[in-house]
N, C-alpha and C positions, 0 to 999 in steps of 0.2 A: 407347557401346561395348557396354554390356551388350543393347543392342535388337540391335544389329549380328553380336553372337555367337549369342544366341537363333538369326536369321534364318538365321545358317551351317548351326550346329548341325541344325536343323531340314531344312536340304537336306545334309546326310551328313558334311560339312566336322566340321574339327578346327582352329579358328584359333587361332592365334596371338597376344597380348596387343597385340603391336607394329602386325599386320598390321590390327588395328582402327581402331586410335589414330589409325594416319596414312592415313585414308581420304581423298579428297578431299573428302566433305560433313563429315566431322569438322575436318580445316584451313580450311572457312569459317568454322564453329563456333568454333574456335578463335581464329583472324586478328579475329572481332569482338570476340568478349570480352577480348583481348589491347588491341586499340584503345580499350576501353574503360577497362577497368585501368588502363593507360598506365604509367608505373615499371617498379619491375623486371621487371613479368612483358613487359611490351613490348618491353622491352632483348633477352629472350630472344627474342622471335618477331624480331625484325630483327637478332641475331647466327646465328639458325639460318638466314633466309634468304642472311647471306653467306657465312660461312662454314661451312655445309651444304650449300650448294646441290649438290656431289657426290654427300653419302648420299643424298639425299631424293628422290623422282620430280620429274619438272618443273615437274607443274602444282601442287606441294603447294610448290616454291619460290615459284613464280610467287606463286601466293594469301598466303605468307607476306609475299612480299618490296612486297606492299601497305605494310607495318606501316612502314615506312621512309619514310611520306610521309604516311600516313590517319590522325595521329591526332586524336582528338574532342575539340573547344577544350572549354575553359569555358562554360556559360552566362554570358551576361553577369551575372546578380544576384550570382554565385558567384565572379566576378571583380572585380568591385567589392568585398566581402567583404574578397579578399586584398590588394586596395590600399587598402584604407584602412585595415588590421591592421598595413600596415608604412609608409605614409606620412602616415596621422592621415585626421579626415573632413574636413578642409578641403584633402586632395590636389591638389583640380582647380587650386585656386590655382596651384600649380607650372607650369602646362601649360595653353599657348595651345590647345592639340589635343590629344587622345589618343585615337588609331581603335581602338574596340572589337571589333572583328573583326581576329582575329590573322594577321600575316603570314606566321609559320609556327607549327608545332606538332609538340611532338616528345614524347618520351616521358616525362620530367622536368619542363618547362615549353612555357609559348607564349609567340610575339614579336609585340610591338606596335610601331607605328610612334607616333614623338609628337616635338609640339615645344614644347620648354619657354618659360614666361614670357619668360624673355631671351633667344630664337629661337635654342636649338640643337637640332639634328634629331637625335634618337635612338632606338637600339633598346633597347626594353624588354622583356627575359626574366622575366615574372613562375610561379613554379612550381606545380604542381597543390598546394591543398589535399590533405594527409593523405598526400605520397608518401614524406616520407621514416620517416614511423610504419609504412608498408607492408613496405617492404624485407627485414625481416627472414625475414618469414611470409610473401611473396610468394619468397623467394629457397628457403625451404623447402619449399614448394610444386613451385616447380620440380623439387628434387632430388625429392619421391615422384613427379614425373612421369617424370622420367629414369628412377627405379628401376625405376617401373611398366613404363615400355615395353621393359625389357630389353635399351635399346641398350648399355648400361656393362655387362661383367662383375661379379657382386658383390664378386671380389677387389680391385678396383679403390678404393683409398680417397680418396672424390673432397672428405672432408670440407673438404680445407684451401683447396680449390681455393673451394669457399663459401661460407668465412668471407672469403678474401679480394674475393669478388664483393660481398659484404657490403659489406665496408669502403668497396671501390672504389666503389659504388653511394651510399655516405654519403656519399661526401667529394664525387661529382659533383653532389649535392642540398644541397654547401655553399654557393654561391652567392658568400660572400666570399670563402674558398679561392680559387673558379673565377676572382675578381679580381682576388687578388693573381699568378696565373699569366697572365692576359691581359695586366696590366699586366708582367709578365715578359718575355712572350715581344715585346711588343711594344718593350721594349728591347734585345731579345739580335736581334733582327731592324730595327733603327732603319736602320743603314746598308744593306740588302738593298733597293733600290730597286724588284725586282718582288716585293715582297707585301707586303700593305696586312695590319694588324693595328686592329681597331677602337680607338678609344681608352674607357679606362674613365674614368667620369663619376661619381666616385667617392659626393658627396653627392648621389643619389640611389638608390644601390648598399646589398641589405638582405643579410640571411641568405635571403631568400627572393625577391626582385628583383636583379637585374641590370641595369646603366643602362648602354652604350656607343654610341658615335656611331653612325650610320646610313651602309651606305656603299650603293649601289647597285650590284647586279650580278645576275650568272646564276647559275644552276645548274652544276658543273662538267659535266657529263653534256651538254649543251647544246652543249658544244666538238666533240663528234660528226662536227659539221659543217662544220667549220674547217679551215682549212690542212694542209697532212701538216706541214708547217712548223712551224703555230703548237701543232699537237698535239703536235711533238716534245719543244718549248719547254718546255709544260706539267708534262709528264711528269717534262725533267731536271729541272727547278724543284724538282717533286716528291721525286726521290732524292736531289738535292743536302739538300733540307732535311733529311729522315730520316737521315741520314748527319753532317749538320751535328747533328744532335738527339741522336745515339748518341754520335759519338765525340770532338764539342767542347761543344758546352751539357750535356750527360750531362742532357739534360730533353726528356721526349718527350712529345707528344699521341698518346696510343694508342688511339682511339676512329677507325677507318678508314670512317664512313660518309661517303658521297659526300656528303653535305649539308652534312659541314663544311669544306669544298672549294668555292669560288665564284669566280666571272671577272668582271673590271672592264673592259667593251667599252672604256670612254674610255680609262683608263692601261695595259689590256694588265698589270692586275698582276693575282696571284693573291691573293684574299680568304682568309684563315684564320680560320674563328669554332669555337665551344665548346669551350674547355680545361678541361674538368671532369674528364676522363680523363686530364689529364697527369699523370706520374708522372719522380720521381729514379730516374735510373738510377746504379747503384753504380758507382766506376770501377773496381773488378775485373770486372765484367760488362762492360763496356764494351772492358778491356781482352784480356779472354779473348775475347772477339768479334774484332777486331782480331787477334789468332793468328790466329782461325780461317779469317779471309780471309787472311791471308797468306798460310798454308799452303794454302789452296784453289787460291789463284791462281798459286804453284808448283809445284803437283801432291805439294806433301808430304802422304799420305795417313801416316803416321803422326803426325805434329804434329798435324794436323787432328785425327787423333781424341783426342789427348790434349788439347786445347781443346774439344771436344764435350763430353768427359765431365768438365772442370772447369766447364763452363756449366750442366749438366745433365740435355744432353736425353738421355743414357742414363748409366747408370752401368759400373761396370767388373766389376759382377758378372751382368750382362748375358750371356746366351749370347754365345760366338765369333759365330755365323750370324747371330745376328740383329745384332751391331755389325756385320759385313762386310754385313749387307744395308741400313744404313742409313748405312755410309759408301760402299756402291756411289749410295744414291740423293743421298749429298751433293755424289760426282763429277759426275753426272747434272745436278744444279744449276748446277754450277760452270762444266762446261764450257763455256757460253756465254758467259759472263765473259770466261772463259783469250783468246776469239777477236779479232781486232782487229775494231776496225766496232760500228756498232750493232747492240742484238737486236731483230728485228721483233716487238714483245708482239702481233700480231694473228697468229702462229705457237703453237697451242696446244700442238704434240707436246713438248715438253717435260714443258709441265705436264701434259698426260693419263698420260705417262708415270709422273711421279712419282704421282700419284694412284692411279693404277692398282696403285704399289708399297704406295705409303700403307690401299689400301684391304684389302690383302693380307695386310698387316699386323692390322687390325681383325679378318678374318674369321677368323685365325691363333687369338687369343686368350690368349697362350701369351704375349705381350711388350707388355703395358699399361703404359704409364710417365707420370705426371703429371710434368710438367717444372714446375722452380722456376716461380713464379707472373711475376717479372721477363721472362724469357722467354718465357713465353705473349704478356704482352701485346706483349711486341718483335715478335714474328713474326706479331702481330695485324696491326699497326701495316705491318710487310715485307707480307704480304696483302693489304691493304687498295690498299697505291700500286700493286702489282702487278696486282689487277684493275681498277683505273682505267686503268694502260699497256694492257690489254686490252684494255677496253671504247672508249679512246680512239684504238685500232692505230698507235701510237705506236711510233717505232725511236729509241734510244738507246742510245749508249754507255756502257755502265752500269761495262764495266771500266774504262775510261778516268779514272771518277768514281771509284770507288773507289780508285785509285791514290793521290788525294791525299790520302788520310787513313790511309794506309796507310804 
């Protein structure tokens, strides 16, 4: 940055903090040492490319949105290390097989393929050395980078926002946590014949490994190419579960990257893996959610907004103008819902729409609102399926779904 301002400076420019930071030879910069790191500074570089990809130019999403797939295994000596820290030096005993080169690799741990002495095939999540001593000073890090570039106003008190990124980021690096909600979900989902839930493999299961069966499948992103049919499928599957998550299990996975998303070519089910981001949702949030569809989907704009501002996302001392502008953008939302039929997600004027209100709002300054922390991650989670209905141009009846929880 400082070579980059010199260089300005020197041809007559006056730049800007921000307008350095986010050059695109500083996002390569960036995107490697992010890969590197892996933890939480990783977390950030693959939640700014999903849910940034609006602020950001393209090619600084694009080079970000590597970090969602690139990141750097273990050496092997350094993997060995951590397996035998948690399963003793006579490990191998356990394990007919165990493929040293990871099947995948993410920003917390990597997955190994193995099959144990008495032939069962599993996936093994063993976690980086050293990431969860990171987190703290990695997460603080982040914040003087947010300061640094000037995107957050300073009246904006982002403290609380992480502390709980903190949290969330420990409890995802708990490993038996992550267990006890796999083996959860994979109960609260037994009778749901289209999704496969791994099974957990308990005695071999650490603070710091993971043991679940091995299932075989794709990448969701890979259904591209599929049916308009079988992508429609997909998608409801998808809202149904989120829906089933908020307002009958009151337990959601709110970690929306597409890689925890997977397709079973043989049974046509949908694979669900990493619950490290699940979280309880309260039933007054859940229940105040439910108002707020109601009201939505009757056109009660006043109920509506007294379920918005028992939820959070504004309060009631709020300018008049700015609630009427963001219960204008909640009719905006909604009116797709109100229509019979399915919504075509490969129709973006909605969402440009809102965005465009959304971005209005930013450039304003004047109406910054950290919404309770519950809610962020619900509308991470509402994000997440919503750009997959996107990316998969997916048509769904989405009011029809929400009817029955309502």
């Amino acid at each position: 940055m400082l070579l980059e301002g010199a260089k300005r400076l020197a041809e007559g420019e006056r730049p800007k903090i921000s307008d350095m930071l986010l050059t695109p030879g500083n996002a390569i910069k960036l995107t490697n040492q992010l890969a590197n790191l892996r933890g939480a500074a990783m977390k950030l570089g693959q939640m700014l490319s999903m849910d940034a990809s609006d602020f950001l130019p393209p090619e600084l999403t694009e080079i970000l949105a590597r970090l969602r797939a690139d990141a750097q295994y273990m050496p092997q000596k350094q993997l060995l290390k951590v397996i035998s820290s948690q399963y003793g030096s006579d490990w191998q005993d356990r394990f007919e097989d165990f493929q040293m080169r990871p099947v995948a690799a993410a920003s917390i741990g990597q997955v190994h393929r193995a099959t144990t002495a008495d032939g069962r095939d599993l996936a093994i999540k063993v976690q980086y050395p050293g990431v969860r001593e990171s987190i703290d000073s990695d997460v603080d890090n982040v914040a003087s980078l947010i300061n640094l570039s000037g995107v957050v106003p300073k009246s904006l008190d982002i403290a609380p926002m992480l502390s709980e990124a903190k949290l969330q980021l420990h409890q995802e690096a708990d490993y038996e946590q992550e267990a006890a909600y796999l083996k959860r979900f994979g109960k609260l989902l037994k009778d749901a014949p289209d999704f496969q839930v791994p099974a957990l493999h308990k005695d071999l299961t650490t603070g710091h490994i993971l043991a679940m069966s091995y299932i075989d499948s794709a990448p969701i992103e890979s259904m591209e190419s599929a049916s308009q049919r079988e992508r429609n499928r997909i998608i409801k599957l998808l809202f149904s579960l989120m829906l089933r998550e908020l307002f009958e299990f009151r337990l959601m996975q709110t970690d929306p990257n597409f890689a925890n998303y997977r397709y079973n070519h043989e049974t046509r089910q949908l694979v669900l893996l990493d619950f490290g981001a699940t979280r309880t949702i309260p039933k007054r949030v859940a229940n105040q959610y439910r108002k707020l569809v109601i009201a939505g989907m009757a056109g009660d704009r006043e109920a509506a907004q007294k379920a918005a501002i028992k939820i959070g996302l504004f309060d009631d001392s709020a300018a008049d103008h700015h609630q009427e502008a963001i219960m204008d953008m909640f009719e905006m939302a909604m009116a797709p819902l109100r229509k019979k039929g399915p919504i075509d997600f490969s129709d973006n004027a909605i969402a440009q729409d809102l965005r465009d209100e959304g971005m209005r709002f930013a450039a304003a300054r004047d109406f910054w609102h950290v919404p309770p922390v519950d809610t962020v991650f619900i509308h991470r989670k509402f994000g997440g399926v919503y750009m997959l209905a996107n990316r998969l141009k997916a048509k769904v009846d989405v009011g029809a779904l929400l009817k029955d929880y309502l």
